[in-house]
N, CA, C and O atoms as a GROMACS GRO file, in nm:
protein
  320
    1UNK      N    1  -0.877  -0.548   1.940
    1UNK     CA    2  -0.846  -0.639   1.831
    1UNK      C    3  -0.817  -0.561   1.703
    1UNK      O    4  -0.723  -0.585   1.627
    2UNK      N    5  -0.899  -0.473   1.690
    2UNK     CA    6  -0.870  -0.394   1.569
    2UNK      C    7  -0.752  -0.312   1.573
    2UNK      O    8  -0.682  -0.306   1.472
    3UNK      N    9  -0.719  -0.246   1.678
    3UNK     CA   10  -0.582  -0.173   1.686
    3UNK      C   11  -0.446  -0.314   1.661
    3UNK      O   12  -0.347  -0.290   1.592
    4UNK      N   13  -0.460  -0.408   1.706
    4UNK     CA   14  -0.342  -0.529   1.677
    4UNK      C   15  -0.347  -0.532   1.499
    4UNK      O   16  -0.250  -0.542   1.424
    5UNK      N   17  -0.502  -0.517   1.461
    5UNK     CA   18  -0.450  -0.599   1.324
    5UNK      C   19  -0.403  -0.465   1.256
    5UNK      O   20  -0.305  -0.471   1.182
    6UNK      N   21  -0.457  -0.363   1.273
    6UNK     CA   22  -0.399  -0.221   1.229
    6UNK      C   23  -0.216  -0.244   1.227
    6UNK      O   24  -0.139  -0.268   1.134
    7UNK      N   25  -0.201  -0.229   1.341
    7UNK     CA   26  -0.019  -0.200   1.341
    7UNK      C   27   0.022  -0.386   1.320
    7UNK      O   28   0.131  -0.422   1.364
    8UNK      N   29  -0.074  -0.492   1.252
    8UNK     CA   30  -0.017  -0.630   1.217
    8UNK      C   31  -0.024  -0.538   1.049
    8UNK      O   32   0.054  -0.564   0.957
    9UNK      N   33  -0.100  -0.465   1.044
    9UNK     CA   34  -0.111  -0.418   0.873
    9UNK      C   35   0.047  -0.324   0.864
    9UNK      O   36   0.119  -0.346   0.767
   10UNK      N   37   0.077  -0.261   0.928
   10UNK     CA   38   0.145  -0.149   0.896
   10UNK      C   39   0.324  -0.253   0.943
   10UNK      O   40   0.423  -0.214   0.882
   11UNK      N   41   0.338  -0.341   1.017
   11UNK     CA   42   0.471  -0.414   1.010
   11UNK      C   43   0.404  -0.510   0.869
   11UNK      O   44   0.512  -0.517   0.811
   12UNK      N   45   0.343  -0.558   0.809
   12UNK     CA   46   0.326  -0.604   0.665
   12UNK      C   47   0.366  -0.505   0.609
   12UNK      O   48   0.475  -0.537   0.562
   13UNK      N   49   0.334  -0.351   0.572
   13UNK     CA   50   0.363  -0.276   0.497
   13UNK      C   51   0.480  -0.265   0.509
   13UNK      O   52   0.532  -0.247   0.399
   14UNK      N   53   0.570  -0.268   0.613
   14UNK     CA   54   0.713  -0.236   0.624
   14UNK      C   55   0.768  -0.363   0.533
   14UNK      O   56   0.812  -0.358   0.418
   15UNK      N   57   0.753  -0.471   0.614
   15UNK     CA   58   0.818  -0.574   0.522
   15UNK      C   59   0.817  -0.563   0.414
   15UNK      O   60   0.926  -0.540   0.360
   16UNK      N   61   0.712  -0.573   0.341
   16UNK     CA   62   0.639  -0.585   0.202
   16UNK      C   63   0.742  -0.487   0.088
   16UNK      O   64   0.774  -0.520  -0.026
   17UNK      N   65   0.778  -0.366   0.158
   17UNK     CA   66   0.868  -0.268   0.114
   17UNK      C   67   0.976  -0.272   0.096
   17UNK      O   68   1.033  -0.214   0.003
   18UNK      N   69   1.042  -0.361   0.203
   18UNK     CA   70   1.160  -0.399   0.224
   18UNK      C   71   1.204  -0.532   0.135
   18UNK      O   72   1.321  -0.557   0.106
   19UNK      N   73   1.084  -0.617   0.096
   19UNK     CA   74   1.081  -0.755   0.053
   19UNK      C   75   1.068  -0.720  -0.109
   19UNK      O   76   1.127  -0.793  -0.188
   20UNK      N   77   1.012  -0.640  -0.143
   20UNK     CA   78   0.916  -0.596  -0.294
   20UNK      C   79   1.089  -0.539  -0.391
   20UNK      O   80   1.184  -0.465  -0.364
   21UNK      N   81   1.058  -0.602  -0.475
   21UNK     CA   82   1.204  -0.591  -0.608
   21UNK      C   83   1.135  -0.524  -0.678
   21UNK      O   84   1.209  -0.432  -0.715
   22UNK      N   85   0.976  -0.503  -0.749
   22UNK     CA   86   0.948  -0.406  -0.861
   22UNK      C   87   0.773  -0.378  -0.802
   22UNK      O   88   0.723  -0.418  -0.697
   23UNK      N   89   0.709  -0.296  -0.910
   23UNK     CA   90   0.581  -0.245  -0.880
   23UNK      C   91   0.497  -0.337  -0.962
   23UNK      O   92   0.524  -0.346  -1.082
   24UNK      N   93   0.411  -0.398  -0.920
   24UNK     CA   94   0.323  -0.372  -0.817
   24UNK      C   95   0.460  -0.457  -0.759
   24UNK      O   96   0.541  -0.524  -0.823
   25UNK      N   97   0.454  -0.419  -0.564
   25UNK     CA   98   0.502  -0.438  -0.453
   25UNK      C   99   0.468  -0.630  -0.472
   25UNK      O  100   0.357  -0.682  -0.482
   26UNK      N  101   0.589  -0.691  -0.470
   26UNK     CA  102   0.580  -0.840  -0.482
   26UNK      C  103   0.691  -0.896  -0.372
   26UNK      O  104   0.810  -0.864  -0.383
   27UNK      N  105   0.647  -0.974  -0.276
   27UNK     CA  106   0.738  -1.045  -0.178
   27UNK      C  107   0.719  -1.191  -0.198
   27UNK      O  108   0.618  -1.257  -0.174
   28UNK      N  109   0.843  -1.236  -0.250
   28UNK     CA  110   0.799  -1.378  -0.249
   28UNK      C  111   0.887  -1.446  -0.102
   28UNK      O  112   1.002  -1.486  -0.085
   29UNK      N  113   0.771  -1.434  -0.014
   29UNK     CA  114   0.805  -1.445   0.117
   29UNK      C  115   0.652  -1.549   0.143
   29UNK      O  116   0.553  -1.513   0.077
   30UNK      N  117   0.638  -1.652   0.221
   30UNK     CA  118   0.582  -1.743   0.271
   30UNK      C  119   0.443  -1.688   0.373
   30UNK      O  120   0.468  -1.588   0.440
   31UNK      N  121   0.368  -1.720   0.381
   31UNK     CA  122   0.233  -1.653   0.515
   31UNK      C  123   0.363  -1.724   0.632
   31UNK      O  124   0.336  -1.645   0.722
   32UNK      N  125   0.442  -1.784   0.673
   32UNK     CA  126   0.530  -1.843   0.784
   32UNK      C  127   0.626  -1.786   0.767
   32UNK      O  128   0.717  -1.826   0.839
   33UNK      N  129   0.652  -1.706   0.701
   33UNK     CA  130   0.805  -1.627   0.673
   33UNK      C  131   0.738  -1.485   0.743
   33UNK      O  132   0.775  -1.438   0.850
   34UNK      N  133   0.639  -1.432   0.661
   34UNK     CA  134   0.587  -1.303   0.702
   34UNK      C  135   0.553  -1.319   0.825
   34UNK      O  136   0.582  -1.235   0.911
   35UNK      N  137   0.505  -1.400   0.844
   35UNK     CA  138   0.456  -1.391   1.028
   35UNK      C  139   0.599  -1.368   1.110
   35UNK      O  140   0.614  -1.265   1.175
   36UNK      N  141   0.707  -1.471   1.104
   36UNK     CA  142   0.790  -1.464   1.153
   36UNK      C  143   0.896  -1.309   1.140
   36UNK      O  144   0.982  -1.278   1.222
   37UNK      N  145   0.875  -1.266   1.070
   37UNK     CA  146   0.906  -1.156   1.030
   37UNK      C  147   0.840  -1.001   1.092
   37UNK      O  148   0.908  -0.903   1.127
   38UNK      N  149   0.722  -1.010   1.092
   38UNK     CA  150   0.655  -0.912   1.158
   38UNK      C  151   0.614  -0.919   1.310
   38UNK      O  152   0.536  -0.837   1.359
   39UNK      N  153   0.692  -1.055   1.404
   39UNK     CA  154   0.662  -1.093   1.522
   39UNK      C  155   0.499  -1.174   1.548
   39UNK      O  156   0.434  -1.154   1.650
   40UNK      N  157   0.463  -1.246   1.460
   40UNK     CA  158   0.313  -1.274   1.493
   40UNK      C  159   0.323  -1.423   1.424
   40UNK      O  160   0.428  -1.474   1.383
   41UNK      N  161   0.182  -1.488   1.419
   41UNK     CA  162   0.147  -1.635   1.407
   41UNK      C  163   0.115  -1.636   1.228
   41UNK      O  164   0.062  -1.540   1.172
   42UNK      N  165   0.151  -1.736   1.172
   42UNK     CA  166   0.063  -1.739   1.052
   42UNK      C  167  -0.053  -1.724   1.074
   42UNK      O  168  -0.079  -1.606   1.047
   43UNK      N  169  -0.158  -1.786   1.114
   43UNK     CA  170  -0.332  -1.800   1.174
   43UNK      C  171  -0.332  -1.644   1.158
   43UNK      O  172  -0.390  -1.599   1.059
   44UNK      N  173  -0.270  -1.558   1.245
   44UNK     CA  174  -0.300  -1.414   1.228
   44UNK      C  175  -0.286  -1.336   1.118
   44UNK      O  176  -0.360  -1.251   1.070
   45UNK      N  177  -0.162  -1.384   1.079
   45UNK     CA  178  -0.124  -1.296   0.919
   45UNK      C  179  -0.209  -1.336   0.805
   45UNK      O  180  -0.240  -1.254   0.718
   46UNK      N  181  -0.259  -1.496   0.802
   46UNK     CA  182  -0.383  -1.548   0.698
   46UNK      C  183  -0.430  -1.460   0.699
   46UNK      O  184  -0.414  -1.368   0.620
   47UNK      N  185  -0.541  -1.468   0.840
   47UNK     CA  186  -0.629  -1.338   0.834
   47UNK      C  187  -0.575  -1.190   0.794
   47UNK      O  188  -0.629  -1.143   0.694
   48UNK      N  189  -0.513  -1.139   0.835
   48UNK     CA  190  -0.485  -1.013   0.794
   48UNK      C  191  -0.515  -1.010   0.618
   48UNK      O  192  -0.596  -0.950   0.547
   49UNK      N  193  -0.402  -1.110   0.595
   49UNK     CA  194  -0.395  -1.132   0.434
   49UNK      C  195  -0.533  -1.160   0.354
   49UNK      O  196  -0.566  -1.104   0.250
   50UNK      N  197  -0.600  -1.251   0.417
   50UNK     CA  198  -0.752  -1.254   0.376
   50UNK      C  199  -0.824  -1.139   0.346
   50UNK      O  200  -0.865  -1.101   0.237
   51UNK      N  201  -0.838  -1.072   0.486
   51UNK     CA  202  -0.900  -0.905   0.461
   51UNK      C  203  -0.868  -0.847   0.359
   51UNK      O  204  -0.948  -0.826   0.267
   52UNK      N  205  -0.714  -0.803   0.359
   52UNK     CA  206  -0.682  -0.771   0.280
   52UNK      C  207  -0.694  -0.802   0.089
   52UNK      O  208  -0.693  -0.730  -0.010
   53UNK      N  209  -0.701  -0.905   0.108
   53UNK     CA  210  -0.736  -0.995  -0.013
   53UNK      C  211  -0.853  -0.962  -0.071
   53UNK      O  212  -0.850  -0.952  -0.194
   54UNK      N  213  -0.945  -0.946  -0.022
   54UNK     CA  214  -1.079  -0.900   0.004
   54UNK      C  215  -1.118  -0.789  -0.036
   54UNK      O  216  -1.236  -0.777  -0.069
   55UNK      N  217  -1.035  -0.684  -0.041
   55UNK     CA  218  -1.064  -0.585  -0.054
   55UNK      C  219  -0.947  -0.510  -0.185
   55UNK      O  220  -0.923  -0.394  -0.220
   56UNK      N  221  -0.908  -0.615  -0.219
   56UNK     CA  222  -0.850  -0.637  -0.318
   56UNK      C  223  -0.726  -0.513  -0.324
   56UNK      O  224  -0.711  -0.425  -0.408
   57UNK      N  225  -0.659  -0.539  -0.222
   57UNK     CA  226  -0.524  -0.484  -0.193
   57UNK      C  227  -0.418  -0.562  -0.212
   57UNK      O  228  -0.310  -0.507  -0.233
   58UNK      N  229  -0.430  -0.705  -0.208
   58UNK     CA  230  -0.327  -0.794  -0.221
   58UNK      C  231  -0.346  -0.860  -0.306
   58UNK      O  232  -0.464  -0.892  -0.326
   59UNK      N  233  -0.275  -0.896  -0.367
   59UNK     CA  234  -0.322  -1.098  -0.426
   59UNK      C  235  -0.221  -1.236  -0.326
   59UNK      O  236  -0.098  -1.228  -0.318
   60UNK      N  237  -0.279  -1.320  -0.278
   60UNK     CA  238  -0.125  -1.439  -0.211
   60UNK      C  239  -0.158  -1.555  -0.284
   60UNK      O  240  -0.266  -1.613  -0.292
   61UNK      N  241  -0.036  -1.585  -0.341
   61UNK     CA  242   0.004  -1.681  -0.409
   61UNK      C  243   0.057  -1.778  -0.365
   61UNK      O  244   0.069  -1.776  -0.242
   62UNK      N  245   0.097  -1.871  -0.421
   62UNK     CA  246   0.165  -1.964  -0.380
   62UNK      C  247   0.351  -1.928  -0.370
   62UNK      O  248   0.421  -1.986  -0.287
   63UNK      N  249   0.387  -1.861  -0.433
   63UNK     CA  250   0.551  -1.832  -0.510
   63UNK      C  251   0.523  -1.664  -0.405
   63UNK      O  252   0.625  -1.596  -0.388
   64UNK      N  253   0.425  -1.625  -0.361
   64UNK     CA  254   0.437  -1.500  -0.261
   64UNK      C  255   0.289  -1.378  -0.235
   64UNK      O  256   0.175  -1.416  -0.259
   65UNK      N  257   0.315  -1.263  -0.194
   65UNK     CA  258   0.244  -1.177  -0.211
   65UNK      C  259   0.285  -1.059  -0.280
   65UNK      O  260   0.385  -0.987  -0.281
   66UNK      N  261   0.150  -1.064  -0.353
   66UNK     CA  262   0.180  -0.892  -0.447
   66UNK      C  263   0.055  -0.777  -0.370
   66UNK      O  264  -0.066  -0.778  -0.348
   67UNK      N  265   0.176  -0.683  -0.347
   67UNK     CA  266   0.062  -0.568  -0.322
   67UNK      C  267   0.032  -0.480  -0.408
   67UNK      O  268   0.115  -0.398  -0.448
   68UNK      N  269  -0.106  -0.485  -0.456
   68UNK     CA  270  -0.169  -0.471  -0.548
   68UNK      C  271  -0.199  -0.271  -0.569
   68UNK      O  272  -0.211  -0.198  -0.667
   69UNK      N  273  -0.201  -0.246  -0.390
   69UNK     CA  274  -0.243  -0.110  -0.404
   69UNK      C  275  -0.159  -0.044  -0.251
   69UNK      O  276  -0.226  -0.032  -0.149
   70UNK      N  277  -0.031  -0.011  -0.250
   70UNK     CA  278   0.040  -0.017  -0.127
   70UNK      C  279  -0.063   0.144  -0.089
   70UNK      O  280  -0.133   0.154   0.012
   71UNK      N  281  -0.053   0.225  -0.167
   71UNK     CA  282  -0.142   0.324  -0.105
   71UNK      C  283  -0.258   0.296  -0.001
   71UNK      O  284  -0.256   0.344   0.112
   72UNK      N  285  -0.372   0.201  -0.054
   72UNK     CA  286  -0.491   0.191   0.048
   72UNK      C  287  -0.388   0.119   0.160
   72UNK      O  288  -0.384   0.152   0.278
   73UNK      N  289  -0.321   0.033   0.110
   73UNK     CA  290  -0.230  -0.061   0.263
   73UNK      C  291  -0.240   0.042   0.376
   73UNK      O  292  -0.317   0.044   0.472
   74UNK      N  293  -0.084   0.177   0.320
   74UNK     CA  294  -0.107   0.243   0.427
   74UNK      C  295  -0.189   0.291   0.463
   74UNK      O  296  -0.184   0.300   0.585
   75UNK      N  297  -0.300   0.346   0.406
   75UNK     CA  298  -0.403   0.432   0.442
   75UNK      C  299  -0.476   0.310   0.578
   75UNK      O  300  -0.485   0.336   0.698
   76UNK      N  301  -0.506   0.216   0.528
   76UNK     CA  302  -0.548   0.111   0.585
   76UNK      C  303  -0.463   0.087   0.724
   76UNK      O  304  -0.530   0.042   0.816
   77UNK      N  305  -0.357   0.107   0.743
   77UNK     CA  306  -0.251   0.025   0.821
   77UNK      C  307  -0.249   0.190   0.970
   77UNK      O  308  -0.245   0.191   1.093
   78UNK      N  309  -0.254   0.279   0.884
   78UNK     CA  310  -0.222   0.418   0.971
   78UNK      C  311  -0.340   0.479   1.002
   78UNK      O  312  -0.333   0.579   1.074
   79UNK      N  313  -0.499   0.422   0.946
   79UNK     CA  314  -0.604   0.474   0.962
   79UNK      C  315  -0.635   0.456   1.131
   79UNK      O  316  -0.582   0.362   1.191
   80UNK      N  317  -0.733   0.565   1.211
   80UNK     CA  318  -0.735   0.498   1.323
   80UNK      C  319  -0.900   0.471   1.341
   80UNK      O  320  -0.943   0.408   1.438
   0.00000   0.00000   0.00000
């Protein structure tokens, strides 16, 4: 389970990169957009996003997500 949400962290980081127009890293992309995007369920990406939230790497909004600290992301996303 932990290796899924690992590489569910590290296709977020890709997107997020790809999605993000300025710093801090901001996607105004949907928890149903990102899921669909990274191959997975919203239910899963919540969670991911929760954790993450949590540990105060992200903020999710309503209008999107800002990544707050893309450094820990990857560290987080590539850690094993």
């Amino acid at each position: 389970m932990i290796d899924r949400l690992r590489a569910l962290d590290r296709r977020i980081l890709s997107v997020s990169r790809r999605l993000a127009w300025r710093a801090p890293l901001v996607a105004r992309v949907s928890q149903q957009e990102l899921a669909d995007l990274v191959g997975s369920v919203r239910e899963v990406v919540a969670r991911a996003l929760r954790e993450l939230r949590e540990d105060h790497v992200v903020v999710v909004a309503r209008w999107g997500i800002t990544v707050l600290d893309p450094s820990r992301l990857a560290e987080r996303a590539w850690s094993s």
